[in-house]
C-alpha positions in Angstrom: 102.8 85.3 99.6 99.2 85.8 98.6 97.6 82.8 96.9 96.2 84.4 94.4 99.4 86.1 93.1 101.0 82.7 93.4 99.3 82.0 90.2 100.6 85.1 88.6 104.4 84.7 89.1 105.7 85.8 86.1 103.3 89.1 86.1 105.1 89.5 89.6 108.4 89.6 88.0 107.7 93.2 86.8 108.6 96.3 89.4 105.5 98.2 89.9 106.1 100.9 87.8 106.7 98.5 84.8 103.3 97.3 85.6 101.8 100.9 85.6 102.8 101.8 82.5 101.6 98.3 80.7 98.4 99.0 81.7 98.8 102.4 81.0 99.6 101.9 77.7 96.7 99.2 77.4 94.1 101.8 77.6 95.1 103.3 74.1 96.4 100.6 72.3 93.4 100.4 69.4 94.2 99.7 67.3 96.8 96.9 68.4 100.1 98.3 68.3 99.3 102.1 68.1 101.9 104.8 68.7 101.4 105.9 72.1 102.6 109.5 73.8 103.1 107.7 76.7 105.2 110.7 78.8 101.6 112.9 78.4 99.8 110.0 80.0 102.9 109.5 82.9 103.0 113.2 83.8 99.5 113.2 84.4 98.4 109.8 85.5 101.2 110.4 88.1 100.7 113.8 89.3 104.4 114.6 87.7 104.1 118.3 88.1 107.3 120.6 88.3 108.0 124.1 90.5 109.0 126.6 88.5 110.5 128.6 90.9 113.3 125.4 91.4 115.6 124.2 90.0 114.7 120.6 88.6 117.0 118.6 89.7 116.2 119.7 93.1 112.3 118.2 92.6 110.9 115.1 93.7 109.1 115.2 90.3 112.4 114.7 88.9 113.2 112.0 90.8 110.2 110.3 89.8 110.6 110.9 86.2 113.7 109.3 86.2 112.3 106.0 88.1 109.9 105.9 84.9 112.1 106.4 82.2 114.2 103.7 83.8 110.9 101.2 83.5 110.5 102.0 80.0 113.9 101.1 79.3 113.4 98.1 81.0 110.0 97.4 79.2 112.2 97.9 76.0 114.9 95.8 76.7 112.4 93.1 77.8 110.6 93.3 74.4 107.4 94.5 75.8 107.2 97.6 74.3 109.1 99.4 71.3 110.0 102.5 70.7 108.7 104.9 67.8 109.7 108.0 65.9 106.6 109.3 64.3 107.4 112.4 61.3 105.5 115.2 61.1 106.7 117.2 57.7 109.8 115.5 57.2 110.5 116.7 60.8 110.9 113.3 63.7 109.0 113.5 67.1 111.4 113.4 69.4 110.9 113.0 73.4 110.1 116.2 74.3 111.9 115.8 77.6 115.1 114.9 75.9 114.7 111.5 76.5 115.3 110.0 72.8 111.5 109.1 71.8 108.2 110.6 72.7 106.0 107.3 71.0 105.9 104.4 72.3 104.1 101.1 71.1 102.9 97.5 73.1 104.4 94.3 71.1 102.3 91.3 71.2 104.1 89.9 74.0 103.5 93.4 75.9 99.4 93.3 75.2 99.4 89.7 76.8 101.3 90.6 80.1 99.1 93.7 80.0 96.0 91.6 79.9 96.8 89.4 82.5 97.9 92.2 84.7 94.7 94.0 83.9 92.8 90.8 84.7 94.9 89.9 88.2 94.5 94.2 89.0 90.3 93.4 88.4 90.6 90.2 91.2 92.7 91.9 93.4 90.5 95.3 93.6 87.7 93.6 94.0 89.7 91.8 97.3 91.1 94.9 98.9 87.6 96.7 98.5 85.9 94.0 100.3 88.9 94.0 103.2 88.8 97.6 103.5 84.8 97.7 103.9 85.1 95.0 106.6 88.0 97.1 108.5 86.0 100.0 108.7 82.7 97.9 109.8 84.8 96.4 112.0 86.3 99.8 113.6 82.6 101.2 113.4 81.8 98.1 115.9 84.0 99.2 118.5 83.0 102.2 118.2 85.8 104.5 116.7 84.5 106.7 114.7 87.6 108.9 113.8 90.6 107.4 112.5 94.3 108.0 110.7 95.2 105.9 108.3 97.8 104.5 110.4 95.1 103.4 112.6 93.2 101.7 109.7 96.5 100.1 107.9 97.1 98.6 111.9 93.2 96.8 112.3 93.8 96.2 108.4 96.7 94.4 109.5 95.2 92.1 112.1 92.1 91.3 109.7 94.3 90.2 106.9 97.8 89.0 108.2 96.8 85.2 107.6 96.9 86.3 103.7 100.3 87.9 103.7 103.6 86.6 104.0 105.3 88.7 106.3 104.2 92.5 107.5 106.9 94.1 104.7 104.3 92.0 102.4 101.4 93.9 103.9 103.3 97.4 104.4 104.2 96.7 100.2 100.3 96.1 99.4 98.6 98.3 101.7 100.6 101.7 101.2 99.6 105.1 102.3 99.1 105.5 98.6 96.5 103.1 97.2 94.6 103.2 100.6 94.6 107.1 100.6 92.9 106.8 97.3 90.4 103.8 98.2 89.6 106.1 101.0 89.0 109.0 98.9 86.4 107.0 96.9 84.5 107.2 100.3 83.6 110.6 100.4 84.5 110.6 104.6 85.1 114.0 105.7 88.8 114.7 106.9 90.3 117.0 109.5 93.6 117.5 110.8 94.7 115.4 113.7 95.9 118.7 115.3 96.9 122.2 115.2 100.4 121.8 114.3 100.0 117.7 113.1 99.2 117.8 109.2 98.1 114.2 109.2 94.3 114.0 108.6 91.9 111.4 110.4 88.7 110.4 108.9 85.2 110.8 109.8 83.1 107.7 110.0 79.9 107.6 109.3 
């Protein structure tokens, strides 16, 4: 396990989407404690987007939803955060979804773990940015100047296994996800590794 989340066990304790959505929640609770419409921020923040033309149930996006609404139960039960009905002309806000409440607030004990989770998030960004510019100087130097991100994840790998448990550790930390989006911040052009393969490769400059 990595050192530095050694020292944030208890923060580790939390599934990832539990995380997510405390620092979600973090960035609009100003006052302390405010009422939050916290599905508005998960449909977007997450790219929860239904087809029209399907039946839900049938959707990823539905899926996904679920795995959320399962956190903030969790979240509840925990005490982290609480749930709220908020009237509007003698009329209560429900979820609009149909899942019981559409406002949701962080408890004290939710704004601390949300803090240090914000705090640990700052550390450990500032970490994989620094890993990921040496990877790609370091793929530069041998002079590979397209690459998948399998290829990247593999010499990403070898740079930083010393700092990782096992490989699931790695595979966990270093998703397609997050290093699709580092990647993205990078401006590198992309094309398609071929004709009839819809994985991209990058262009290194």
């Amino acid at each position: 396990m990595r050192t530095q989340e050694k020292s944030h066990g208890s923060a580790n304790r939390l599934g990832r989407r539990e995380k997510s959505l405390l620092l979600l929640m973090l960035r609009s609770d100003e006052p302390q404690g405010k009422p939050n419409p916290i599905w508005l921020d998960v449909y977007k923040e997450f790219e929860i987007n239904y087809n029209c033309g399907l039946s839900k149930k049938y959707q990823r996006a539905f899926q996904e939803e679920k795995k959320f609404r399962e956190a903030i139960g969790r979240l509840t039960k925990r005490g982290f955060i609480k749930p709220m009905l908020i009237a509007q002309q003698d009329t209560a806000i429900s979820d609009p979804r149909g899942y019981g409440y559409n406002f949701y607030s962080l408890t004290s004990p939710g704004r601390s773990r949300a803090e240090k989770l914000q705090q640990y998030q700052k550390t450990s960004s500032k970490k994989d940015n620094q890993e990921l510019e040496e990877t790609l100087t370091q793929l530069r130097a041998m002079g590979t100047n397209q690459v998948t991100t399998r290829q990247i994840r593999e010499e990403l790998w070898q740079q930083t296994r010393q700092r990782f448990a096992n490989r699931a550790e790695f595979e966990k930390h270093w998703n397609n996800t997050k290093l699709g989006r580092m990647l993205k911040k990078h401006n590198f052009e992309r094309t398609r590794v071929g004709k009839y393969d819809g994985r991209r490769k990058y262009i290194l400059r």
